[in-house]
Backbone as CSV, one residue per row, in Angstrom:
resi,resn,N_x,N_y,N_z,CA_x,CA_y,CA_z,C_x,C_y,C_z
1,UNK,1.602,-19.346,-15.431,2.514,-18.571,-14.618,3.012,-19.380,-13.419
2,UNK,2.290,-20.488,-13.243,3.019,-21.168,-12.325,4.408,-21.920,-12.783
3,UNK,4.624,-22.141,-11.391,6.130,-23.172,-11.085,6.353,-24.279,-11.176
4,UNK,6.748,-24.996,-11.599,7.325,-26.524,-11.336,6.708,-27.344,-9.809
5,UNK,6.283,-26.684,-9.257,5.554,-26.820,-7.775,3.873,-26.536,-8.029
6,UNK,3.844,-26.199,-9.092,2.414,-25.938,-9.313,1.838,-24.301,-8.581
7,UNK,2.843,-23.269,-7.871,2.722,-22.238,-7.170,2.557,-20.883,-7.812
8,UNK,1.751,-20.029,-8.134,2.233,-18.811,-8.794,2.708,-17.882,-7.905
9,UNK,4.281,-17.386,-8.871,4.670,-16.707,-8.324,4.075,-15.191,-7.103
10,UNK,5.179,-15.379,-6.077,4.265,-14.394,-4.727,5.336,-13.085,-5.014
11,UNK,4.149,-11.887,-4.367,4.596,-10.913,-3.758,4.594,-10.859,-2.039
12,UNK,5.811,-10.377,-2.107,5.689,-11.005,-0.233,5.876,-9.457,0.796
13,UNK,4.595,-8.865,1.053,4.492,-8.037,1.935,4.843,-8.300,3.121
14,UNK,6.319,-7.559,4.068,6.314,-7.848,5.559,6.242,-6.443,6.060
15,UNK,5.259,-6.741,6.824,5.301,-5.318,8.107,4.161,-5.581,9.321
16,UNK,4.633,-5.032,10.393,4.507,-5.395,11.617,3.094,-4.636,12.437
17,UNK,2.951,-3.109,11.283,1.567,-2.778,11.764,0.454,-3.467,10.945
18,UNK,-0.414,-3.736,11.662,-1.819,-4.118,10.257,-2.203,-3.299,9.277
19,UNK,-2.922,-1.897,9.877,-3.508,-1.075,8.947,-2.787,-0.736,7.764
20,UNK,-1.362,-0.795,7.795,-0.170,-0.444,6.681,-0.734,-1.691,5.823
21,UNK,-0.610,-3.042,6.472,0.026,-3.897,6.140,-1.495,-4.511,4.960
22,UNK,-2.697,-4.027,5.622,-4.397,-4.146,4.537,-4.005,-2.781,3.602
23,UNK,-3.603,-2.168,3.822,-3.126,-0.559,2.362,-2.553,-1.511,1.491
24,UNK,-1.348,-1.949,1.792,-0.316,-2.406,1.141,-1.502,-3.898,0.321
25,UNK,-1.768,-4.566,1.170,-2.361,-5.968,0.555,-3.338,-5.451,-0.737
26,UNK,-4.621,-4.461,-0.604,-4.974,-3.556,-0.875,-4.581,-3.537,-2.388
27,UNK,-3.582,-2.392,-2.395,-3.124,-1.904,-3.333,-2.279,-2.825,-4.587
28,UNK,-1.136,-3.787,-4.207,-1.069,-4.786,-4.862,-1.779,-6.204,-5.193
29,UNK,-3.135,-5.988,-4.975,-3.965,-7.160,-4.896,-4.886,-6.576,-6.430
30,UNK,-4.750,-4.959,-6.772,-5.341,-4.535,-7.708,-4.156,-4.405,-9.139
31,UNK,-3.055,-3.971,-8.441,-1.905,-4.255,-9.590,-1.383,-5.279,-9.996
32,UNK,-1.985,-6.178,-9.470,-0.410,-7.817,-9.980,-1.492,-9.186,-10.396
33,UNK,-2.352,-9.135,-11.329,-3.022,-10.121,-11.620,-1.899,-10.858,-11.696
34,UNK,-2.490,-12.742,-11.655,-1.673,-13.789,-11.423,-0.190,-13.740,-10.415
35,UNK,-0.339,-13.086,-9.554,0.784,-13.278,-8.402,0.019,-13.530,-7.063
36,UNK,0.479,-14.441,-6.294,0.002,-14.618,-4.893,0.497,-13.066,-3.948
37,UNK,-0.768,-12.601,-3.323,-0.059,-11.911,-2.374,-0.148,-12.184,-1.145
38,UNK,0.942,-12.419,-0.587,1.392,-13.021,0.933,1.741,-12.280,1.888
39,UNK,1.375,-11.511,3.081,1.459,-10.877,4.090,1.651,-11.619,5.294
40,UNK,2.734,-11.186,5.740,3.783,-11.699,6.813,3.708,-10.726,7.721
41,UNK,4.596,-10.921,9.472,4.735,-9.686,9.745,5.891,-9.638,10.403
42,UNK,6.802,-10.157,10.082,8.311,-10.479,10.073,9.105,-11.540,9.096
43,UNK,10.324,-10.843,9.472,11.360,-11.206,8.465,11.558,-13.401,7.942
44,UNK,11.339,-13.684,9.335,11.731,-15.049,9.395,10.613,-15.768,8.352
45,UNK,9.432,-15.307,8.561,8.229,-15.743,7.926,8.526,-15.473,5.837
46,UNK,8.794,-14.308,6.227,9.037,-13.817,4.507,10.094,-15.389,3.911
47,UNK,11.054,-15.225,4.730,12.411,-15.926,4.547,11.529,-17.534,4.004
48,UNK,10.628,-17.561,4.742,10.279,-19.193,5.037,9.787,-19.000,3.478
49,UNK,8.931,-18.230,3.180,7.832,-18.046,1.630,8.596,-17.833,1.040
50,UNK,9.817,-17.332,0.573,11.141,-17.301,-0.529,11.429,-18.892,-0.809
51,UNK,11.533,-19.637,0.342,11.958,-20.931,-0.141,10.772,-21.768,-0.606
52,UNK,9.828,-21.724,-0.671,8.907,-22.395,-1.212,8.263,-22.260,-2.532
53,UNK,8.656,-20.687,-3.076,8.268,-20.643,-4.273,8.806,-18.974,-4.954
54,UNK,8.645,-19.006,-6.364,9.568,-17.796,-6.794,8.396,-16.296,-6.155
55,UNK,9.504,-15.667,-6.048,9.319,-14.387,-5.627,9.772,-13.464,-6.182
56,UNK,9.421,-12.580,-7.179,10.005,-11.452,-7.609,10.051,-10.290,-6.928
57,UNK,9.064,-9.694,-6.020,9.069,-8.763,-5.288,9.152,-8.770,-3.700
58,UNK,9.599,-8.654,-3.037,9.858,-8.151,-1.548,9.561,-6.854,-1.057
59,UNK,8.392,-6.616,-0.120,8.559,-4.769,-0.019,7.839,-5.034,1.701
60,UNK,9.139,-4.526,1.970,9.283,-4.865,3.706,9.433,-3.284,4.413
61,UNK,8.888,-3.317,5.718,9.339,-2.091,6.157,10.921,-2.232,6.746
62,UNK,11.045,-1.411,7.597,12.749,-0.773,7.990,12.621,-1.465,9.587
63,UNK,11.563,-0.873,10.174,11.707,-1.259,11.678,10.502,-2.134,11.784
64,UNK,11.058,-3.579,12.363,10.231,-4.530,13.140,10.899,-5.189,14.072
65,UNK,9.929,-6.045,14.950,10.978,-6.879,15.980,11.680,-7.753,15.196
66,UNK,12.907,-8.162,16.050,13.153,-10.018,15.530,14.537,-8.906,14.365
67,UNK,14.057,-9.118,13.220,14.841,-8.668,11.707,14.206,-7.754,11.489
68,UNK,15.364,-6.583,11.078,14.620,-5.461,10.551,15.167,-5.614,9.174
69,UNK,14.590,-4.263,8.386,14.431,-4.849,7.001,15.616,-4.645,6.575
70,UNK,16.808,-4.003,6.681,18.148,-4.270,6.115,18.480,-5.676,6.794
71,UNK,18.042,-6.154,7.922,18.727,-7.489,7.792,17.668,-8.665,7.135
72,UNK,16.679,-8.400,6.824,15.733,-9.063,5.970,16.217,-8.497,4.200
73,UNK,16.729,-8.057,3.955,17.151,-7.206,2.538,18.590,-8.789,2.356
74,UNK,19.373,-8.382,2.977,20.646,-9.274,3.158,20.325,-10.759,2.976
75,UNK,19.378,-11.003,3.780,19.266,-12.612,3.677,18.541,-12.823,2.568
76,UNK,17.683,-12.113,1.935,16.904,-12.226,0.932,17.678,-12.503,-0.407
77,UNK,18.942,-11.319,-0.384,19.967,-11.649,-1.499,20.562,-12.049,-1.473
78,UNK,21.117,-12.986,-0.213,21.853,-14.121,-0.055,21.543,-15.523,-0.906
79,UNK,20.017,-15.573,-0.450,18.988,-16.627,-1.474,18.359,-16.665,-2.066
80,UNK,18.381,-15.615,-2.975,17.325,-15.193,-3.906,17.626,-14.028,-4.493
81,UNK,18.980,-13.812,-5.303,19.619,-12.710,-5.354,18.700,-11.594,-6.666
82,UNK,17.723,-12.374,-7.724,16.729,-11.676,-8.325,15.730,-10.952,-7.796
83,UNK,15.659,-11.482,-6.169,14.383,-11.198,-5.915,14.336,-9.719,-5.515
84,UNK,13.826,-8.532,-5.921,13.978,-7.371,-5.669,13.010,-7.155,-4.307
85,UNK,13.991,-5.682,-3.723,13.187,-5.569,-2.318,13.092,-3.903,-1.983
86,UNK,11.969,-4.343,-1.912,11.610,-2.061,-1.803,11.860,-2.147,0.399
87,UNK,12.033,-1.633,0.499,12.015,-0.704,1.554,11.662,0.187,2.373
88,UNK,10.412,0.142,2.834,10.008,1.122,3.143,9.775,1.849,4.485
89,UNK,10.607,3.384,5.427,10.608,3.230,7.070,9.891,4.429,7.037
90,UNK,9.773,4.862,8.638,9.298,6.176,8.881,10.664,6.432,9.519
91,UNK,11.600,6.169,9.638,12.621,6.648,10.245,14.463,6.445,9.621
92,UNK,13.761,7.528,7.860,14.076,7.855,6.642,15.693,8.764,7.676
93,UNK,16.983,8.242,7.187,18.030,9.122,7.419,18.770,9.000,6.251
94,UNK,19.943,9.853,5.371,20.757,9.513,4.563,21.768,8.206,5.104
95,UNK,22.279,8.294,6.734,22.675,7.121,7.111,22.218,5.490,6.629
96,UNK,20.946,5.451,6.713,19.847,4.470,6.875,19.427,4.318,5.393
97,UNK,20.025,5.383,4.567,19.618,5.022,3.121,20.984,4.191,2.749
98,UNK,21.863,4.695,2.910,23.153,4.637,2.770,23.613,2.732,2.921
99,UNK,22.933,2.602,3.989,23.409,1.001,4.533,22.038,0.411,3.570
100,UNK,21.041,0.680,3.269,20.161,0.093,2.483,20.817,0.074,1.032
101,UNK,21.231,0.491,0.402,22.504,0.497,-0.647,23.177,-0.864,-0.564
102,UNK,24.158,-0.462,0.687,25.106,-1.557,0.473,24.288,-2.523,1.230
103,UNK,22.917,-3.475,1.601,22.718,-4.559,1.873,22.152,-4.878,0.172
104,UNK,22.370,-4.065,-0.664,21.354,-4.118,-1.911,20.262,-3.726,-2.318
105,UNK,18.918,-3.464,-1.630,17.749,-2.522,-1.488,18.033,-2.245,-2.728
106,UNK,16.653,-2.715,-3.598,16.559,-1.597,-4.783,16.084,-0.539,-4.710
107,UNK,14.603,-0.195,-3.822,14.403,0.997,-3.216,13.837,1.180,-2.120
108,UNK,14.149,2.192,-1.680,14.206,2.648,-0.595,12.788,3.469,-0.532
109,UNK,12.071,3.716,0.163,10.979,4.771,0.355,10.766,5.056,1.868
110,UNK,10.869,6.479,1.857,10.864,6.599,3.361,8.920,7.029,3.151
111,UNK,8.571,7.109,4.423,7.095,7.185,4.846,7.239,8.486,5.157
112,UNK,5.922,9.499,5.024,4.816,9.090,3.910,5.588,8.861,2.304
113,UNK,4.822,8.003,1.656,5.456,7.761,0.403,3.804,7.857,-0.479
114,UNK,4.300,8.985,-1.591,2.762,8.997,-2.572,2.618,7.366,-2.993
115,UNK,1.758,6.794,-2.969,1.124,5.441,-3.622,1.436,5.222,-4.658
116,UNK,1.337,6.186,-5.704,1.447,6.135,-7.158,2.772,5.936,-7.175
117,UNK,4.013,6.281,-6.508,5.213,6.032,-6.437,5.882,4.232,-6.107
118,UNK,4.821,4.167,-5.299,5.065,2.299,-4.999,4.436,1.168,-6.190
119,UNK,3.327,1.957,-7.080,2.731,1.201,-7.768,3.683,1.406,-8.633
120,UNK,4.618,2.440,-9.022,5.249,2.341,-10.451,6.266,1.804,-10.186
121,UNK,6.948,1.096,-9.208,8.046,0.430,-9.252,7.074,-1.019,-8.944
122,UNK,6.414,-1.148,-8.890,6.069,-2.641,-8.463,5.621,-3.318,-9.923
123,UNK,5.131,-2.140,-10.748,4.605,-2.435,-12.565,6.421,-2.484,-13.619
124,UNK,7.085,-1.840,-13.100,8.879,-1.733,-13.421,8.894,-3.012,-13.167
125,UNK,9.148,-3.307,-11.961,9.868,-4.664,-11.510,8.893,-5.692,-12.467
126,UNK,7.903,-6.047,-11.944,6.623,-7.167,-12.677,7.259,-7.123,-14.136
127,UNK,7.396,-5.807,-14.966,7.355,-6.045,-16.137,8.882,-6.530,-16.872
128,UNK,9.591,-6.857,-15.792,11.280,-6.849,-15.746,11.013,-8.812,-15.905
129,UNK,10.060,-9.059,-15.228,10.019,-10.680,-14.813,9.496,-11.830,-15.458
């Protein structure tokens, strides 16, 4: 499953609280045999781990300092236009879904979000790759 770099492909968790951010590590550390999982806690950092090796999944929150995740969504499909990116805020509006659309966002999940709902798009996507 590795790369031409010798790297197996990463899942790249960004978010800015911890306790989210050990759920999240957590939970895809039990679903994604053979993928690196990489926890960041901003956008610039994610950006840096896209260029170093393939990434199929992105699942960033909405609000952090620095880049929030529609402008972390944008740059992501600027350079890495396969790489899919979930979304996930506590400060869920149809506005805020709306612009997650047009930066590309495949999905969107506003908080609280059932678990079983993040694992079945993360087994979708994986099994897409």
């Amino acid at each position: 499953m590795t790369d031409q770099t010798g790297r197996n492909p990463a899942i790249i968790l960004v978010e800015d609280e911890p306790d989210i951010l050990i759920i999240l590590h957590r939970l895809m550390r039990d679903l994604t045999g053979g993928y690196d999982i990489v926890t960041v806690n901003g956008g610039a950092e994610a950006l840096a781990q896209i260029a170093l090796r393939p990434v199929p999944l992105v699942i960033t929150d909405y609000n952090m300092p620095g880049m929030n995740g529609l402008q972390l969504a944008a740059a992501i499909k600027e350079t890495s236009p396969d790489t899919r990116v979930v979304m996930i805020t506590a400060y869920a509006t149809p506005e805020l879904e709306k612009k997650a659309r047009e930066q590309r966002v495949d999905y969107y999940l506003p908080k609280p979000f059932p678990l079983d709902r993040l694992e079945q798009i993360v087994r979708d996507v994986l099994k897409k790759v």
